[in-house]
C-alpha positions as CSV (number, residue, x, y, z in Angstrom):
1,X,77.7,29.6,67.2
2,X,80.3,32.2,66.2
3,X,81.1,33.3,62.7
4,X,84.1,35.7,62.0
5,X,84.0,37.6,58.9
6,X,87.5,39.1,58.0
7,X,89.7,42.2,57.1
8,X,89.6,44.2,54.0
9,X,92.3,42.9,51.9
10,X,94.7,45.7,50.4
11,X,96.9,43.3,48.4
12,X,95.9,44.6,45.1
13,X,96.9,48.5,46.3
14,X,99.7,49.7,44.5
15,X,102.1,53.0,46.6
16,X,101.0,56.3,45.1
17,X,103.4,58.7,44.2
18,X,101.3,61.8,45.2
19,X,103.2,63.2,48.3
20,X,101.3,64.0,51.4
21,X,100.3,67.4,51.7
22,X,102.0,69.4,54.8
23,X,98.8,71.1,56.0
24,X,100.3,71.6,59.3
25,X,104.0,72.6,60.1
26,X,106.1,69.9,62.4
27,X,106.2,72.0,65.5
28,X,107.6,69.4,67.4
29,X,108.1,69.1,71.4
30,X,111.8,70.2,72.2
31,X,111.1,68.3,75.3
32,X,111.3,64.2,74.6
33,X,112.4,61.7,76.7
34,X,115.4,59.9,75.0
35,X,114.9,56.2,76.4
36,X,111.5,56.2,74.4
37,X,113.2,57.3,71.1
38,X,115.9,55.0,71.2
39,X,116.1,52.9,67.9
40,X,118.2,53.7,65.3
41,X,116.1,53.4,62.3
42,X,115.7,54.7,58.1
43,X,118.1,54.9,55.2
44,X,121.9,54.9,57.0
45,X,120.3,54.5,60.6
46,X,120.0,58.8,60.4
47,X,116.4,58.5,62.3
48,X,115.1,58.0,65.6
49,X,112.2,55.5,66.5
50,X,111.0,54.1,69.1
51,X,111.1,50.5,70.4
52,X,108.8,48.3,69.5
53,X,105.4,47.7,71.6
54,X,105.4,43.8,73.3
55,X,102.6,41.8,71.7
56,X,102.3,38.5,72.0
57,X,103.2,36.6,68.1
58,X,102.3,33.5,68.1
59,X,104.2,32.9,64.3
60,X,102.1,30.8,61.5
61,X,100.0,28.1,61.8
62,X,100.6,25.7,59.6
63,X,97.6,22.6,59.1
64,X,99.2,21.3,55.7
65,X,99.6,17.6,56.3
66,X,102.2,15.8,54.3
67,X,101.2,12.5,52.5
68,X,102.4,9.8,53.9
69,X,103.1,8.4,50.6
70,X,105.7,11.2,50.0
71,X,109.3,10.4,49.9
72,X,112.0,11.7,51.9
73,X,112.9,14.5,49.4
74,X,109.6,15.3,48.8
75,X,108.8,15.7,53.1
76,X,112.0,17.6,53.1
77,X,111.1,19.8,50.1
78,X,108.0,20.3,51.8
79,X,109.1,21.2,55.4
80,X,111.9,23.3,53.7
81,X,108.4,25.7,51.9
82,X,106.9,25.8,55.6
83,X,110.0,27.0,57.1
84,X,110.4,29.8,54.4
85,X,107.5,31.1,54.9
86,X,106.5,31.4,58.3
87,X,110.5,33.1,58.4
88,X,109.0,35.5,56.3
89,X,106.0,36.1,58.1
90,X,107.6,36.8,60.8
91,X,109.8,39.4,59.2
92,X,107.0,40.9,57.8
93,X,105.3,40.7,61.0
94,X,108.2,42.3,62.7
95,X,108.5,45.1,60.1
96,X,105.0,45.9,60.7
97,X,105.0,46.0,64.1
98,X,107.9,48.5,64.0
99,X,105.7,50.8,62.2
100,X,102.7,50.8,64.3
101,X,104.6,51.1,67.5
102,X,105.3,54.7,65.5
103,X,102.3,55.8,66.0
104,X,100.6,57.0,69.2
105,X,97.2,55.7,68.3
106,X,98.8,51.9,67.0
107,X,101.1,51.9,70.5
108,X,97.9,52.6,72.4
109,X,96.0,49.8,70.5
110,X,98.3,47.5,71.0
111,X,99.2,47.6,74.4
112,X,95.2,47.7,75.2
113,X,94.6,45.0,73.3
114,X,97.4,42.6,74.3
115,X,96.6,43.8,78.2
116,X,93.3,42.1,77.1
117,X,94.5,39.0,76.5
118,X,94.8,38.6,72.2
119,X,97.3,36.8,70.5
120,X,98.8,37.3,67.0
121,X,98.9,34.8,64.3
122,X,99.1,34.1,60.9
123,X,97.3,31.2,59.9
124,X,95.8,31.2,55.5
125,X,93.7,28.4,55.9
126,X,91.1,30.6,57.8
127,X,91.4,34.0,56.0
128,X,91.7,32.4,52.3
129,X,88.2,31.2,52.0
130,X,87.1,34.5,52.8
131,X,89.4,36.6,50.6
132,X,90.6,38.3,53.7
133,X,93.8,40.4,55.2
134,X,92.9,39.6,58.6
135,X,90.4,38.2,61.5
136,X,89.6,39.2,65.0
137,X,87.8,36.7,66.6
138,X,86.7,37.6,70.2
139,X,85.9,34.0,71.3
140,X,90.1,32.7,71.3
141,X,90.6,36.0,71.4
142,X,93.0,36.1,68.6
143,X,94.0,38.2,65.6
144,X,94.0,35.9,62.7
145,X,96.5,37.5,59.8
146,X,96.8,36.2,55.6
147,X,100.2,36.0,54.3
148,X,101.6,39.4,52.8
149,X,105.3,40.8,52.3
150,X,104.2,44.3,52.5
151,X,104.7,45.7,55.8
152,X,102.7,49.1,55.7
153,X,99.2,46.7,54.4
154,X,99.9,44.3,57.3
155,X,100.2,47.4,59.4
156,X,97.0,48.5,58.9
157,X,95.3,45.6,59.1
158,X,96.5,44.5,61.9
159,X,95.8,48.3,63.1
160,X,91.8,48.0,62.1
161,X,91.2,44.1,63.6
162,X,92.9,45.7,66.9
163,X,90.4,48.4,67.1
164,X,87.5,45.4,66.8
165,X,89.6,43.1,69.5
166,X,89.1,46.8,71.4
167,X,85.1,47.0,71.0
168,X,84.2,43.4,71.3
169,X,86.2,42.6,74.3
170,X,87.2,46.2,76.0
171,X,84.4,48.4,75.1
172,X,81.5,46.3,74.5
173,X,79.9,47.3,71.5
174,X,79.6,44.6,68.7
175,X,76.4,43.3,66.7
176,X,75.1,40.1,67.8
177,X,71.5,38.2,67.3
178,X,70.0,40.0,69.9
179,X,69.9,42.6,67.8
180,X,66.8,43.4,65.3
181,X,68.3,43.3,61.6
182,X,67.9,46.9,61.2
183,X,69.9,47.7,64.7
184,X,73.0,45.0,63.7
185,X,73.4,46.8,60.6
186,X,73.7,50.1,62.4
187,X,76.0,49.0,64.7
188,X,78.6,47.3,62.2
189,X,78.4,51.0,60.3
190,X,79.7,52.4,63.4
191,X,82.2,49.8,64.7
192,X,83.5,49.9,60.5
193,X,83.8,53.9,61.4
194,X,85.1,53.9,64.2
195,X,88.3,51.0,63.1
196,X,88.5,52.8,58.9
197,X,89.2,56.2,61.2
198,X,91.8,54.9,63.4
199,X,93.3,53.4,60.6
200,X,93.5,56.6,59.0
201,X,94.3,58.1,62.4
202,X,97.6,55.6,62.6
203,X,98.6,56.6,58.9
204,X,98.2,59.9,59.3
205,X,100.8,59.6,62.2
206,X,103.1,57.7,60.9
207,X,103.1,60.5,57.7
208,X,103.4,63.7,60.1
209,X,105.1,62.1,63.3
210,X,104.7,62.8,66.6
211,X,104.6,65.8,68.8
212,X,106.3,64.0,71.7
213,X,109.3,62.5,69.4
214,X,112.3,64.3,68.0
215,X,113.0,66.3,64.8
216,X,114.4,63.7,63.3
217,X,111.9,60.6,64.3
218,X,111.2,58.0,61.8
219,X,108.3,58.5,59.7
220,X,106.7,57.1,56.4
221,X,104.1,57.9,53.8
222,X,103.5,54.6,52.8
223,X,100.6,53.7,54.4
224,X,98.8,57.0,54.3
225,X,99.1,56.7,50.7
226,X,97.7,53.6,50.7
227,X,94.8,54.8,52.5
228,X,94.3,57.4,50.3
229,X,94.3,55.0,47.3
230,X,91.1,52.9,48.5
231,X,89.4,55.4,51.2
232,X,90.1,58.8,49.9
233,X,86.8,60.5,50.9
234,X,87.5,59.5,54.6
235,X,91.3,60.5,54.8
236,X,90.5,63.7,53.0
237,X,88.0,64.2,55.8
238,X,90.1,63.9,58.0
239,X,93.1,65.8,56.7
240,X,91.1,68.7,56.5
241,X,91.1,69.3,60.4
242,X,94.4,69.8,60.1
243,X,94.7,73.3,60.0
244,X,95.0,73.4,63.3
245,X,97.8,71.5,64.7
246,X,96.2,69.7,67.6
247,X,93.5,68.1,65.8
248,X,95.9,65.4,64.7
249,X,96.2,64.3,68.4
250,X,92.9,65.3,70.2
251,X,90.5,62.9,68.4
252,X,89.2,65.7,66.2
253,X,90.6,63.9,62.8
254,X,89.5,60.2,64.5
255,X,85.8,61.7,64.4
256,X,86.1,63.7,61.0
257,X,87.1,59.9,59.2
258,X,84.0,58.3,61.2
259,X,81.5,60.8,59.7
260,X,83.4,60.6,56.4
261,X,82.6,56.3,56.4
262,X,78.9,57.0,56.2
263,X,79.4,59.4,53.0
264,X,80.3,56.0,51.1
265,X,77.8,54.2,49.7
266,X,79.4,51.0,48.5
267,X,80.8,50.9,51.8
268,X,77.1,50.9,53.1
269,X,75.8,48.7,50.5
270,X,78.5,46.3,51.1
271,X,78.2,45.7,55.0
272,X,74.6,45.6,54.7
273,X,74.6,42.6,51.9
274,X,76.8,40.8,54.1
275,X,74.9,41.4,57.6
276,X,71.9,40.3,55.5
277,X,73.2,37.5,54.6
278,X,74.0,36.4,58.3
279,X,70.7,36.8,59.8
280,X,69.4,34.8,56.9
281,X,72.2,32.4,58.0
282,X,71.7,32.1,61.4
283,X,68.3,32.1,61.8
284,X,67.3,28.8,60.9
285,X,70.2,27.7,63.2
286,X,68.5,29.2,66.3
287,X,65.2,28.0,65.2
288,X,66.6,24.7,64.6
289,X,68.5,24.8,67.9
290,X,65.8,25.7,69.7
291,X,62.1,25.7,68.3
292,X,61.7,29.5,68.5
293,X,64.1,32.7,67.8
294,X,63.1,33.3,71.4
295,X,64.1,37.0,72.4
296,X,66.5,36.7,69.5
297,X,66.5,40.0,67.0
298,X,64.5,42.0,69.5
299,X,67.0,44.9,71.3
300,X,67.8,48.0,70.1
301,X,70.2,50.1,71.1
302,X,70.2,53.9,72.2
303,X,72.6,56.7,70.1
304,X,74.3,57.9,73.2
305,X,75.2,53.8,74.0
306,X,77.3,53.3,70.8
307,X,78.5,57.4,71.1
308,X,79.8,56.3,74.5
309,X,81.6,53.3,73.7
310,X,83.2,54.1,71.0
311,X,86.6,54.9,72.1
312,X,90.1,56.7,71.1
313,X,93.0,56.6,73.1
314,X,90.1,55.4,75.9
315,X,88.7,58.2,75.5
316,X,85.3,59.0,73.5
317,X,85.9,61.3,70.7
318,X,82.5,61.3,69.2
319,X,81.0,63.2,72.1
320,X,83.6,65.9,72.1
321,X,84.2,66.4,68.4
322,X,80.6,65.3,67.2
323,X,78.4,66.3,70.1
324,X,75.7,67.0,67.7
325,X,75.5,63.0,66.2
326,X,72.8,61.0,66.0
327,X,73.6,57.9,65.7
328,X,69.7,56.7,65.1
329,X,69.1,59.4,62.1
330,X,68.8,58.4,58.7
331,X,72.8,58.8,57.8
332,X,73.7,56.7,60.4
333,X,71.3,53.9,60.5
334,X,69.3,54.4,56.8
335,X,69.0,51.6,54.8
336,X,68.4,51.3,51.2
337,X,65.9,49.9,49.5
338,X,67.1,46.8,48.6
339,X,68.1,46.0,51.8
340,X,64.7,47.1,53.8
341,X,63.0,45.1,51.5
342,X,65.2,42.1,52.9
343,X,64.6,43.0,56.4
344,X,60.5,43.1,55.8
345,X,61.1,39.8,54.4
346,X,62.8,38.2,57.5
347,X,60.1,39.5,59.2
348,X,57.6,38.2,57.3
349,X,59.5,34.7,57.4
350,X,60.9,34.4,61.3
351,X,59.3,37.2,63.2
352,X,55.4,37.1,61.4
353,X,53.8,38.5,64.7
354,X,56.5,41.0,65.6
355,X,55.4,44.7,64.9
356,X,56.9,45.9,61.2
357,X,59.5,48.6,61.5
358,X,59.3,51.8,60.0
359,X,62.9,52.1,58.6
360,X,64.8,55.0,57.5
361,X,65.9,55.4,54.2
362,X,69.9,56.1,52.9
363,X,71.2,55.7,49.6
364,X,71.6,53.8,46.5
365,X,72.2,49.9,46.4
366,X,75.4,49.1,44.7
367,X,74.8,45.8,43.6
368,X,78.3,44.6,43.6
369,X,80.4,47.3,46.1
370,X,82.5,44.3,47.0
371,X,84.0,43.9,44.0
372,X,84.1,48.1,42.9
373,X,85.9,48.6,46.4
374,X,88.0,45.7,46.9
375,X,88.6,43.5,44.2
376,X,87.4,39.5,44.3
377,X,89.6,38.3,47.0
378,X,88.2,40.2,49.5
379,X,86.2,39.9,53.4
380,X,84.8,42.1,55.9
381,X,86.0,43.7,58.8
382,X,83.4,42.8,61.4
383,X,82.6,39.8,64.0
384,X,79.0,38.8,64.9
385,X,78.1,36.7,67.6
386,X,75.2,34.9,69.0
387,X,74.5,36.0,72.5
388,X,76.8,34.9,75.3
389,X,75.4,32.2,77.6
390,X,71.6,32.0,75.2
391,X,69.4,29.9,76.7
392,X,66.6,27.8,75.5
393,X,63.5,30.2,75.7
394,X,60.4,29.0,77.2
395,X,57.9,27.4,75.0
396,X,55.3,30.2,73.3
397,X,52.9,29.9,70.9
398,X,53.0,32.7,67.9
């Protein structure tokens, strides 16, 4: 059994009018290869951009069945609505995809992630019950996108659910019911960290450009400020590496917006209300499955596992802009008390002759993050999975 759990949704963002602060001056290459920078682009076509990176767009699904008691005006009404608006979802889709294949980090994404096979869709009957922006579900491997009209949100959505199609399918690295409760909620932190910072990584370049383009490349604020509006401790991280030029394009910012993500603790208290929520949901399904949890919520996983496979530009930036991290210490992978008292109580419940953890502690519960954060209409930003190819486990006795 898979359950998907979707994107943050950004609808309710308005564009700030605080202008992005030059910390570092737009030494640009002189050197640029013209075929690469070859689309006319901004107000009176006076900007250069480059073309747009090949995905594969699959449109909008549409499962809105007409009644067969409509009449014809009424079925032609009706197919007239569909037609509108899967045009504008593509537009928007289009417009979107412009302004990621800007970016260095958002081309890199998306050619990695459509070399590994995902599609792109929209389809509202599957992000609408969760509130959410978008989906990345591993097991059709598609990206799974809500309605919008703004192109810089659906750029950054579909920028974060590509860095997830990236770890679940590329890199490896996802929580799934293998894990103890205490390790799955350590390992959405840092898969959350790792997609929130190249998110910010992909507005940050879109805001200052590129040091491969030309003077004149197209660029735009619009989703930096955005960023700014929701996550403003973790962009503020990560603009302050810019001093030094380079640090927008080594990885250095990518890691400075990571740490930044466990600084937030309604961002904490809300991934760990939701991850508690699974195990509490899927649990009884495995038992019910199968007798037994089995080997189910037993593994661990070692810091240098996740510091390894978490990945920018295929490269990990943790170990040479972090080298210090731990991602087992009480920042990383503390709990608070609300939730550790959850976790001794699914032990106490499933796992009665397992040995108790001793958990680390982190923070304050915020009762309701989701809601201080995001708004009512919103999802998370993280998959889990049961393991691939589980088998019934031997009968045992507890």
């Amino acid at each position: 059994m898979r359950r998907t759990l979707g994107c943050v949704n950004l609808n309710n963002i308005f564009h700030s009018k605080n202008k992005t602060p030059h910390l570092i001056p737009n030494a640009l290459s002189k050197k640029f290869n013209k075929n690469n920078w070859s689309v006319p682009a901004g107000k009176n076509k006076k900007f250069l951009a480059r073309p747009k990176v090949k995905v594969n767009f699959k449109g909008t699904t549409t499962k809105y069945k007409i009644s067969p008691n409509a009449n014809k005006a009424q079925k032609e009404w009706i197919k007239q609505q569909i037609a509108t608006k899967e045009k504008r979802n593509k537009k928007t889709f289009e417009d979107a995809l412009f302004l990621l294949s800007q970016s260095d980090t958002g081309r890199d994404i998306l050619k990695r992630m459509t070399k590994a096979g995902y599609v792109i869709e929209f389809d509202e009957s599957r992000t609408s019950s969760m509130g959410a922006g978008g989906l990345c579900d591993p097991s059709s491997k598609k990206i799974i996108l809500a309605p919008t009209t703004d192109a810089e949100y659906l750029a950054l959505v579909i920028g974060h659910e590509a860095v997830h199609a990236l770890q679940y399918t590329v890199n490896d690295i996802f929580p799934n019911s293998s894990h103890t409760p205490q390790t799955a909620i350590k390992l959405s932190f840092s898969i959350e960290a790792d997609a929130y910072a190249q998110q910010t990584q992909i507005a940050l370049e879109l805001a200052y450009g590129s040091p491969y383009g030309p003077k004149n490349q197209f660029k735009t604020k619009g989703p930096l400020q955005q960023m700014r509006k929701r996550f403003k401790n973790i962009v503020e991280a990560a603009e302050k590496t810019l001093t030094k030029e380079e640090n927008l394009n080594n990885g250095a910012a990518v890691a400075a917006a990571f740490e930044a993500f466990f600084d937030s603790i309604t961002l904490r208290s809300f991934y760990e209300d939701n991850h508690i929520n699974w195990i509490n949901f899927v649990a009884p399904q495995i038992i019910d499955k199968f007798d037994e949890l089995g080997n189910n919520f037993q593994s661990d996983i070692k810091s240098e596992e996740i510091i390894k496979k978490l990945k920018h530009k295929g490269k990990s930036y943790l170990k040479e802009h972090a080298p210090n991290i731990d991602m087992n210490d009480s920042k990383h992978s503390g709990l608070t008390k609300t939730t550790q008292k959850q976790i001794l109580k699914f032990y106490k419940k499933y796992m009665p002759n397992s040995k108790i953890p001793k958990l680390k502690t982190y923070g304050k519960h915020i009762n309701n993050a989701k809601t201080v954060i995001f708004g009512h209409r919103t999802g998370l930003n993280v998959i889990l999975m049961n393991r691939p190819n589980y088998k019934k486990p031997p009968n045992r006795k507890f």
